[in-house]
N, C-alpha and C positions, 0 to 999 in steps of 0.2 A: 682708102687705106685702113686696115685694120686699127684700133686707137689702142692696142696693146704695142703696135709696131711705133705708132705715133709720141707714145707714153716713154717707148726706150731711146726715141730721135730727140724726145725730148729733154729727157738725161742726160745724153751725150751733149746736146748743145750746154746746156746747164753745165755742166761740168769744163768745156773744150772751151764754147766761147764767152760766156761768164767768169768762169773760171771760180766757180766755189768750191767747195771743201767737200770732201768725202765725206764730212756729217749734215754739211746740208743735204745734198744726195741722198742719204737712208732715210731722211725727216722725210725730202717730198717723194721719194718712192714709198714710203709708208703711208701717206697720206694718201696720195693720189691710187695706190692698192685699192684701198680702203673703198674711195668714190667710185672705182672702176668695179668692184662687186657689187656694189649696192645697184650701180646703173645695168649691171648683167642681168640681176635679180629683175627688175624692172624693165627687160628687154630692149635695153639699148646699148647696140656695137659699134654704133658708129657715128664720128662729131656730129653730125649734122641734125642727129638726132636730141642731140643733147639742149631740153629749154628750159627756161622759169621753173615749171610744173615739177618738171626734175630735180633743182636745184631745192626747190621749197622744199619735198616731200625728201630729200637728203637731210637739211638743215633739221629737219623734226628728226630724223633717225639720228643724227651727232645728238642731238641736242636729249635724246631719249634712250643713249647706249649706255648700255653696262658692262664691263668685264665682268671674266670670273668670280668675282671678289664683290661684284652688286655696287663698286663704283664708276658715277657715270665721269662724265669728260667735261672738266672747266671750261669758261666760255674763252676764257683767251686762248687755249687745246682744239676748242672750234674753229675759231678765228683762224688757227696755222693752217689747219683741212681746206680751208675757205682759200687763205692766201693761196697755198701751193697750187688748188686746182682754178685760179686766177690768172696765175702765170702763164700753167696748162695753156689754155683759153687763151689768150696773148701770142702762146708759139705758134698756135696754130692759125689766128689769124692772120700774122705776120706770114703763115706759108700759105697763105690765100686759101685758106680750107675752112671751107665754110658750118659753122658754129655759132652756138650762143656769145656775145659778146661779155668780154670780162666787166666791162661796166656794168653790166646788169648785172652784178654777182656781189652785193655788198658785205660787209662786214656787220658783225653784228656789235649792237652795243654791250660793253664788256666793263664788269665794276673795275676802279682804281685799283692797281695790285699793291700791295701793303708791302714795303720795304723797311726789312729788318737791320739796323743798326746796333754799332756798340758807341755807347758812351764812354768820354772821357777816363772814367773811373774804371770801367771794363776794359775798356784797350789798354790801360797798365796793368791791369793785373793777368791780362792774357800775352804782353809783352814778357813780365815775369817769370809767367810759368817755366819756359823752357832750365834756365837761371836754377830754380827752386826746385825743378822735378827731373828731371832728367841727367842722370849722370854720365851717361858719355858723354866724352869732350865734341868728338867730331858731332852728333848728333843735333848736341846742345847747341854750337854754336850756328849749323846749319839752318837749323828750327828758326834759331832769332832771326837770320838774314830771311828766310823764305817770311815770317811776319812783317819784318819792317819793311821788305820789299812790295810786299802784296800793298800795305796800306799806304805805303809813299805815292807807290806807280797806281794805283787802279787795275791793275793785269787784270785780266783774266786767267783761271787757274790753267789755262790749255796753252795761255802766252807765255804762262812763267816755266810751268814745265819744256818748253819748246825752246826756252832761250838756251842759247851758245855763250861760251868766257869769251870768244870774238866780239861778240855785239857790244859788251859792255865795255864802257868806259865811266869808270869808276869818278876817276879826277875831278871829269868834269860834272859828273853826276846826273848826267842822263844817258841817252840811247833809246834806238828806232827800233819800234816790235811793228810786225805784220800783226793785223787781226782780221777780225771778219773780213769773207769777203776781198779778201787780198789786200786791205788800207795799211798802209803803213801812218804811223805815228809817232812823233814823238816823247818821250814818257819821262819823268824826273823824280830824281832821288834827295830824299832828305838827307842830312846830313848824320844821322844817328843810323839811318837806312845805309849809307856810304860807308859808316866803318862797320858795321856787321856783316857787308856782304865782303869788303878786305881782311877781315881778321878769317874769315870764311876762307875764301879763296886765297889767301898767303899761307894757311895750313894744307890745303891741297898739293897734294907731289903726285898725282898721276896723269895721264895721257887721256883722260874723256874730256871730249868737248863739252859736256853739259854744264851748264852752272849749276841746276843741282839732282846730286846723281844720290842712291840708295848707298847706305854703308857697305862693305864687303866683309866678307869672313874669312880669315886666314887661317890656311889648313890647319888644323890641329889648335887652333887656339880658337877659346872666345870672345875673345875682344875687336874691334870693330877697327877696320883698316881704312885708310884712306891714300894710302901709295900704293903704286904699278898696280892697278887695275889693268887686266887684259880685254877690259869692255868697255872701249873709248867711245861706244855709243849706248850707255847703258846710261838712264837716265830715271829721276822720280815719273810716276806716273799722273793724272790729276787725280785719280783714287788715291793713293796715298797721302798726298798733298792736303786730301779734305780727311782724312783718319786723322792726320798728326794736327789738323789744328783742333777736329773734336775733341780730340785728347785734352789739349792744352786746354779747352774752352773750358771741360769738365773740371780737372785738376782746379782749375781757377774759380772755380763756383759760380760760373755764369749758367745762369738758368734756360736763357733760351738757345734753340737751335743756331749755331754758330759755322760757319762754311767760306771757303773762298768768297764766294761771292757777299759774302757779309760785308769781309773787309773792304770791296771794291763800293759796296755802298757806304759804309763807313767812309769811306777817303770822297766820294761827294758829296757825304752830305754835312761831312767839315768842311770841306772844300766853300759849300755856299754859304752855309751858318757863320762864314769866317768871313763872306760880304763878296765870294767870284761872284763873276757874273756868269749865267749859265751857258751862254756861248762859248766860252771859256773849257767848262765844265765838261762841253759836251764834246771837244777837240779831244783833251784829255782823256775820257771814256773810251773814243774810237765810236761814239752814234754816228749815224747815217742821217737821224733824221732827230730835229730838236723835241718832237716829241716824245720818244723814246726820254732821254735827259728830263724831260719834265715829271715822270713821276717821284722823282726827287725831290720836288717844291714844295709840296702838302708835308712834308715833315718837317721844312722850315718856317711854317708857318708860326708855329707856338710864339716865336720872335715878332710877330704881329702883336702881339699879345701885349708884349713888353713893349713897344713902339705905343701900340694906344693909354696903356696903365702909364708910361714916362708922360706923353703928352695930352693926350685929351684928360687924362685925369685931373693933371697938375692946372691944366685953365682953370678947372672948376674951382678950386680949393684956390 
């Protein structure tokens, strides 16, 4: 069979019987594109043709590509090309069509990825911001709920834009998000988290299900509405979500690049600096696999630091 025909069955399974998300789909049909012209270029149509020698002289073209722009592709941006046409290789053994085996397809080794936190002192002054800079009411208070939500819960910015006023239960101060991969999870709210997302939503009077939706404009006026919306499924985007918190990061004089995902490493790596334990940690997240949660450790190391200066110092003296 053709491995274009092979490549859209594989899709389909991916998608039907896995059941992941329409953004993993574009990742491995991007990737897997990718593998499939290079293997063109090099005269091979069909799995069986596909070995080692192919794979190797792939790994040197990832490992030596440029875009437009003269930049080439990180090694963990390999690693994804690698994973996806892994899989590849996987469906099609499972459909008895004989190929290069996925084991023989390794990953390459890839530095530690540097994960960007806020400190203490930056997580209140970017709590703040909203308080200090922003004078619409509706906006303002939304702002604070989507921060102390992000950093309470861990979300993901695709989970928080995604949530419904159904799902939540305030009271008790948690509720169940789907993430990757279809997991569902449990996720908990602080209690400073609990009253900005009710001060939030006890001012809301209209009919959208989102917890949190874009301001509205009322004809003829410029001031920012938040009753009878006629778009009960209009909802923040994750683009926006990451604008308003640049905002806030800037406004607040935080120097480094600041992003949803900041916050969700923020809330692990208090979360362990605070003494969880990373199994713990890693439920929380929504990881798959505990190594993924591990690159959170090597920031809590410094507290090593503190451990040997409190004790092996104090033997000596």
């Amino acid at each position: 069979m053709n491995i274009n025909d092979l490549l859209r069955q594989f899709l389909e399974h991916t998608e039907v019987e896995k059941g992941r998300s329409q953004k993993t789909l574009e990742n491995y049909q991007h990737y897997l594109n990718r593998f499939l012209e290079f293997a063109e270029k090099n005269n091979v149509k069909n799995p069986e043709d596909i070995n080692q020698d192919l794979i190797h002289k792939y790994r040197l073209h990832l490992n030596r590509f440029n875009d437009d722009k003269g930049q080439g592709l990180k090694k963990v941006t390999q690693n994804y090309h690698i994973i996806a046409l892994r899989a590849f290789l996987k469906f099609l053994a499972k459909r008895d069509i004989k190929t290069l085996s996925a084991e023989k397809v390794e990953l390459a080794k890839q530095e530690e990825r540097e994960v960007d936190f806020l400190t203490s002192e930056e997580l209140e002054r970017l709590f703040a911001a909203p308080g200090l800079y922003e004078k619409n009411h509706f906006k303002r208070i939304r702002d604070e709920a989507i921060l102390h939500t992000l950093f309470s819960t861990g979300l993901r910015v695709s989970e928080l834009t995604g949530l419904d006023r159904k799902q939540l239960d305030i009271e008790r101060g948690e509720f169940s998000v789907r993430g990757k991969g279809g997991k569902v999870r449990i996720v908990f709210l602080s209690n400073e988290a609990k009253d900005k997302l009710k001060k939030y939503l006890d001012r809301r009077k209209d009919d959208n299900k989102a917890v949190f939706m874009p301001s509205q404009k009322r004809k003829g006026n410029s001031r920012d509405s938040i009753s009878g919306s006629p778009e009960v499924e209009s909802r923040l985007t994750s683009r926006s979500v990451q604008r308003i918190i640049s905002r806030y990061a800037d406004l607040a004089g935080i120097i480094k690049k600041v992003s949803p995902h900041t916050l969700r490493h923020s809330f692990a790596t208090d979360l362990l600096m605070s003494g969880a334990d990373i199994r713990s940690v890693q439920t929380m997240l929504g990881h798959s696999s505990i190594t993924t949660t591990q690159i959170y450790t090597h920031v809590t190391n410094k507290q090593l630091k503190e451990v040997h200066r409190a004790f092996h110092d104090r033997k000596k003296k």
